[in-house]
C-alpha positions in Angstrom: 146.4 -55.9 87.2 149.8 -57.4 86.1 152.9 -56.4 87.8 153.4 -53.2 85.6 150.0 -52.2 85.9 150.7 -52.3 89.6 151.6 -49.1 91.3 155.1 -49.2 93.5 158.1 -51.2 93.4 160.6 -49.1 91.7 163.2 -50.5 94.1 164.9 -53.3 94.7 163.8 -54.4 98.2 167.3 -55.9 99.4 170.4 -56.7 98.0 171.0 -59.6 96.2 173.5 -61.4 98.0 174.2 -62.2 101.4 171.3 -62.1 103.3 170.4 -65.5 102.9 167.1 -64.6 101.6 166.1 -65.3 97.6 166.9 -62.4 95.4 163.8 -60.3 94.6 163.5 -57.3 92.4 160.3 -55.9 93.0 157.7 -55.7 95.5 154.9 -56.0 92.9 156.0 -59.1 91.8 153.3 -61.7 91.7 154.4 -63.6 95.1 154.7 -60.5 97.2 151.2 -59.4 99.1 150.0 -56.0 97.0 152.1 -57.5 93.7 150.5 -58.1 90.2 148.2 -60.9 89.2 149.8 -63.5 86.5 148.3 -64.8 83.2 145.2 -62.0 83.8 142.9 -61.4 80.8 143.1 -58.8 78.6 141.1 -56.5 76.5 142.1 -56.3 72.6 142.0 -53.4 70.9 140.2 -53.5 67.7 140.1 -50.5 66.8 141.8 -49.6 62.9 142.2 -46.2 61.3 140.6 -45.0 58.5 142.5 -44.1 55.3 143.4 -40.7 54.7 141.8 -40.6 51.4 138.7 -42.4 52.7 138.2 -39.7 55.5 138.7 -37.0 52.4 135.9 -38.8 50.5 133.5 -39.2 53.7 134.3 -35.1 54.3 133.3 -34.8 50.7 130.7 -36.6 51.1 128.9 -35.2 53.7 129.5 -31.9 52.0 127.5 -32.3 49.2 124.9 -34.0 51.0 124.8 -30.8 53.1 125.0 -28.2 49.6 122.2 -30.8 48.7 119.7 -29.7 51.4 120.7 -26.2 51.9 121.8 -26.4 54.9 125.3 -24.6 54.2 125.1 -20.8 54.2 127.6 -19.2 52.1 128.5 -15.0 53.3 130.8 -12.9 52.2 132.3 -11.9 55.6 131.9 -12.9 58.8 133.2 -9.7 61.0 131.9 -8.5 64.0 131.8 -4.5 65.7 132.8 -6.1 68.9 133.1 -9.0 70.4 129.8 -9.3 72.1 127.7 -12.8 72.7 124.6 -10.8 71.9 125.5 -9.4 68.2 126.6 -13.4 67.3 123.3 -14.7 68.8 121.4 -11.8 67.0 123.6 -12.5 63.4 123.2 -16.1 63.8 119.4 -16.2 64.1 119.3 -14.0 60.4 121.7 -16.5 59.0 120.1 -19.8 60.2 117.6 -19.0 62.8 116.6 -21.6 65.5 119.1 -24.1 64.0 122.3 -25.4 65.7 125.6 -23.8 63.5 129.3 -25.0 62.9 130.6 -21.3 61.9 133.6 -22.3 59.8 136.4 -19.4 60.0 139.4 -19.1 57.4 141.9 -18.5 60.6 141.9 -17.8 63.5 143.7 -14.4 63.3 141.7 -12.4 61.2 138.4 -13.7 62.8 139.0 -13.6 66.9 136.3 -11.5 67.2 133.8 -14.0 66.1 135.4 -17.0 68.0 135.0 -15.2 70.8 131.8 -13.7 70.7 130.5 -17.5 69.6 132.4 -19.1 72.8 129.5 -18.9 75.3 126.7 -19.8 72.5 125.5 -23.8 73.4 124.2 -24.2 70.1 127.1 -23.0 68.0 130.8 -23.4 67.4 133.2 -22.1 65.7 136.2 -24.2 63.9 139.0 -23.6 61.9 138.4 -24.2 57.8 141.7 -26.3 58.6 140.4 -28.9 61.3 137.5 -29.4 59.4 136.5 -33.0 60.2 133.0 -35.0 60.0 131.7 -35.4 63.5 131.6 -31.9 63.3 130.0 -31.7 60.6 127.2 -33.9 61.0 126.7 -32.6 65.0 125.4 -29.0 63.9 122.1 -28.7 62.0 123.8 -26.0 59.6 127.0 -24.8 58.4 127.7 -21.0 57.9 130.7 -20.6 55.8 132.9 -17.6 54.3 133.7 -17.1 51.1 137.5 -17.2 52.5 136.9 -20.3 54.2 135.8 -22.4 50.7 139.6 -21.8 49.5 141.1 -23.4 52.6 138.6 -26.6 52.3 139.4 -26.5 48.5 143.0 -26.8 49.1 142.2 -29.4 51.8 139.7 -31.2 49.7 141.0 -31.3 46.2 
């Protein structure tokens, strides 16, 4: 670690002048026993970010490739009677049946009913139209998505 990697030394350890010592202004300098290394190697990052438009395109993308093998299941409403891990479990084996499922909600609002009855289920999730993103996406086996939810992605989307 180099000196600011170094935990300690906020403090200067003596004043400057007068006692006959050479002025320090840290304990973590390199000379001083617990200090930082000097000239240490360090690890670039390489990582770049994607375009916005390109990450549009990929969501697209994968999208279609999903419509394309039917793994996207379109209902009209998504509504619970209560908010019980048992009825999601039960409606989710109808809609997709041993599958995993990204259930795709307009907001959060209307719908806290079904987040919460699909918190406890390991092989399901449910996500926001608006956070849509593609590791999601391509995680979950198939996609069961509102009627109210295609509006949000449209205005997302394009």
């Amino acid at each position: 670690k180099v000196r600011h990697e170094v935990a300690g030394g906020g403090r200067k350890p003596f004043k400057q002048k007068g006692t006959g010592r050479a002025r320090q202004g840290s304990t973590r300098a390199a000379q001083w026993k617990g200090g930082g290394r000097v000239h240490t190697p360090h690890m670039r990052d390489y990582t770049q970010d994607m375009p916005k438009k390109m990450r549009r395109a990929a969501l697209r993308s994968a999208l279609s490739v999903k419509a394309g093998d039917s793994q996207i299941v379109v209902v009209d409403e998504l509504a619970l009677a209560e908010p019980k891990t048992r009825l999601m479990v039960e409606a989710l084996n109808k809609l997709v049946g041993e599958s995993t499922a990204l259930v795709l909600i307009p907001n959060a609002e209307s719908t806290a009913d079904v987040v919460r009855a699909t918190r406890n289920i390991p092989d399901a999730m449910t996500l926001n139209a608006n956070y849509l993103n593609i590791r999601d996406l391509l995680r979950f086996d198939k996609v069961v998505l509102p009627v109210a939810a295609i509006d949000t992605i449209n205005s997302y989307l394009g």
